[in-house]
C-alpha positions as CSV (number, residue, x, y, z in Angstrom):
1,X,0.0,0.0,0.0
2,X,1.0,3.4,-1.0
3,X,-0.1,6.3,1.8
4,X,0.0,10.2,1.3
5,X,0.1,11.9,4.4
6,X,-1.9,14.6,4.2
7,X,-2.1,18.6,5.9
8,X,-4.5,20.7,4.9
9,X,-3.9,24.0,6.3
10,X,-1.0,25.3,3.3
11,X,-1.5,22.8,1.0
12,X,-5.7,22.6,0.0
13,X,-5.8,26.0,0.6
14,X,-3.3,29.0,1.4
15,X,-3.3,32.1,3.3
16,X,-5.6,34.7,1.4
17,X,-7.6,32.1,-0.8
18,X,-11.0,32.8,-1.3
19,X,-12.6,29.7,0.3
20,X,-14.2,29.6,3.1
21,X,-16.3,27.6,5.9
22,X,-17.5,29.6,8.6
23,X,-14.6,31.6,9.1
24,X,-11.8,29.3,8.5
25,X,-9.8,28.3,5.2
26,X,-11.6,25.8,3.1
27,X,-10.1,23.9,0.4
28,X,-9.3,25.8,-2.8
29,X,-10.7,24.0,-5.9
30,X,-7.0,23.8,-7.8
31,X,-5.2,22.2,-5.2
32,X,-8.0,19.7,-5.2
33,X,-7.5,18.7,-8.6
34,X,-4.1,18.7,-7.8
35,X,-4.4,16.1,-5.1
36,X,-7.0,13.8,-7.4
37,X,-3.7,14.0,-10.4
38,X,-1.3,12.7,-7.1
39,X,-3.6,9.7,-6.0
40,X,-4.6,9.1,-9.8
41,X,-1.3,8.7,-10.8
42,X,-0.2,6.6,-7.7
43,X,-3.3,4.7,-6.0
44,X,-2.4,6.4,-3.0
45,X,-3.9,5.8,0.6
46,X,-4.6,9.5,2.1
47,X,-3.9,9.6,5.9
48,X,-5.1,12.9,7.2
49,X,-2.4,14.5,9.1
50,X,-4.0,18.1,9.7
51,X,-5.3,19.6,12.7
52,X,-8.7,18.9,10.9
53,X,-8.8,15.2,12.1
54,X,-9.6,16.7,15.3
55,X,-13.7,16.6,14.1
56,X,-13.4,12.9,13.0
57,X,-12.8,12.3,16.5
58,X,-15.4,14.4,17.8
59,X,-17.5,12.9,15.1
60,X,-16.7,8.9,16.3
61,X,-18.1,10.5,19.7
62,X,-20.9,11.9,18.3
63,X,-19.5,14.9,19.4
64,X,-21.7,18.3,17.5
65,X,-18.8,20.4,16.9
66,X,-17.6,23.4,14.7
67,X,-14.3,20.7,14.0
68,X,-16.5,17.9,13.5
69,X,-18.5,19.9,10.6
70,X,-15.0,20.8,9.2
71,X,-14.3,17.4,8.7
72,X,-17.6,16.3,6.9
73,X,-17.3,19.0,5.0
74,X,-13.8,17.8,3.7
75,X,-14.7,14.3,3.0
76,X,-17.4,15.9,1.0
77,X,-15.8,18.0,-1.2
78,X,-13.2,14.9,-1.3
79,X,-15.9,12.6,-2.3
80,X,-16.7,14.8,-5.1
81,X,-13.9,14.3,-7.2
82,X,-13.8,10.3,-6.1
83,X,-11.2,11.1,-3.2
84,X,-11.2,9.4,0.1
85,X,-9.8,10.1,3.5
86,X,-8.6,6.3,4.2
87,X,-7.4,7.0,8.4
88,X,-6.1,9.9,10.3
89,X,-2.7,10.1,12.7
90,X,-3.9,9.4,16.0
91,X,-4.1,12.6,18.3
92,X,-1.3,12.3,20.5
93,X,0.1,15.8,20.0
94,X,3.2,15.0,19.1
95,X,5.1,16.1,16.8
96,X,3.9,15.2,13.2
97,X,6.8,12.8,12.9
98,X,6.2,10.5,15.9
99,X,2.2,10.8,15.1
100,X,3.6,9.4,11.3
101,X,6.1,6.8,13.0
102,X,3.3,5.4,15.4
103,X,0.7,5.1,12.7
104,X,2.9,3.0,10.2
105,X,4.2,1.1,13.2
106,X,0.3,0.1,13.8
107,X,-0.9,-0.2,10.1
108,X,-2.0,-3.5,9.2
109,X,-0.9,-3.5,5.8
110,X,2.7,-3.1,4.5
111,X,3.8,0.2,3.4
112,X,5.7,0.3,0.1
113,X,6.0,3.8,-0.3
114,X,5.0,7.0,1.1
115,X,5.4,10.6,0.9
116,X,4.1,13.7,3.7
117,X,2.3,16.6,2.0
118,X,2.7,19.1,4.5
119,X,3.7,23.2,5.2
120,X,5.4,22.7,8.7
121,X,9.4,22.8,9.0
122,X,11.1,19.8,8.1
123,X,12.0,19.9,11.8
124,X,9.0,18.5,12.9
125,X,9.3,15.4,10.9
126,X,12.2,13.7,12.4
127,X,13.5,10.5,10.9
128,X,11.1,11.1,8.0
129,X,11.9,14.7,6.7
130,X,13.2,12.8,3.6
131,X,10.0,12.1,2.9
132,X,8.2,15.4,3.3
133,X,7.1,17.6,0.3
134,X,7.4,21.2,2.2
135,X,4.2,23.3,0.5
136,X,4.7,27.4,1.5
137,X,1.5,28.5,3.9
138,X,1.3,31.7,1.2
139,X,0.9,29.6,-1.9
140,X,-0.3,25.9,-0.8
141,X,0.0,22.9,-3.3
142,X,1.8,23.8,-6.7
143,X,2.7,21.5,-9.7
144,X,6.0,21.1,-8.3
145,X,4.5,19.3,-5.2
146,X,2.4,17.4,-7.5
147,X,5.5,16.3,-9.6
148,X,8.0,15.3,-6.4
149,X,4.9,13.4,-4.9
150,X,4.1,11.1,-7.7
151,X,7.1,10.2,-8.5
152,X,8.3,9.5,-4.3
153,X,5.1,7.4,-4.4
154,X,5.9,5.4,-7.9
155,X,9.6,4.6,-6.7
156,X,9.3,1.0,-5.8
């Protein structure tokens, strides 16, 4: 199995974009389309990394919460151009690296590639800042990205 670690915040959308739920960054229609060309062109697991994940917890609760909207509102606009959310980190706070290292030590299938799609400082990543494709909080997702993450994904 193939997984894309995913962030949201400075890679589906970007500081200034037009889009909008409530009063929060939504996801930006081009880096969409972006993401569908990246699991496309892989067959890529996404594994939500973002802060978002926060409401699919709240949601397993059945917790009503502005973060568990959030989240249904992402797999929605996902689901419309045929993407899926296939697990989330688990919500340790940690740093995103640990939260990536314990999930791969608990997945139940093997891992033959992966790549992190994220806007944090290769700092936070740890033993797996190899593998992270740094997106800028000012311009999100770019073809670039796009490129670098197919082919981390298709190297087997």
């Amino acid at each position: 199995m193939k997984v894309l670690f995913l962030d949201v915040d400075g890679v589906l959308n970007y500081v200034g974009c037009d889009a909008y739920y409530g009063s929060v960054y939504f996801v930006v229609e081009e880096k969409l389309q972006m993401l569908t060309e990246i699991i496309d062109r892989t067959g890529a697991q996404i594994v939500l990394t973002s802060t978002w994940r926060y409401g699919f917890a709240d949601q397993l609760l059945g917790q009503e919460s502005f973060e568990a909207d959030l989240y249904e509102a992402l797999v929605n606009i996902m689901e419309e151009h045929g993407l899926e959310i296939y697990d989330c980190t688990g919500e340790a706070q940690l740093t995103r690296g640990v939260e990536i290292a314990l999930w791969l030590q608990a997945a139940e299938e093997e891992i033959e590639a992966f790549a992190i799609l994220d806007d944090m400082e290769s700092g936070q990543f740890g033993q797996y800042e190899s593998f992270l494709i740094q997106t800028d909080i000012e311009k999100g997702l770019d073809r670039y990205h796009v490129e670098s993450a197919i082919q981390m994904l298709n190297e087997i």
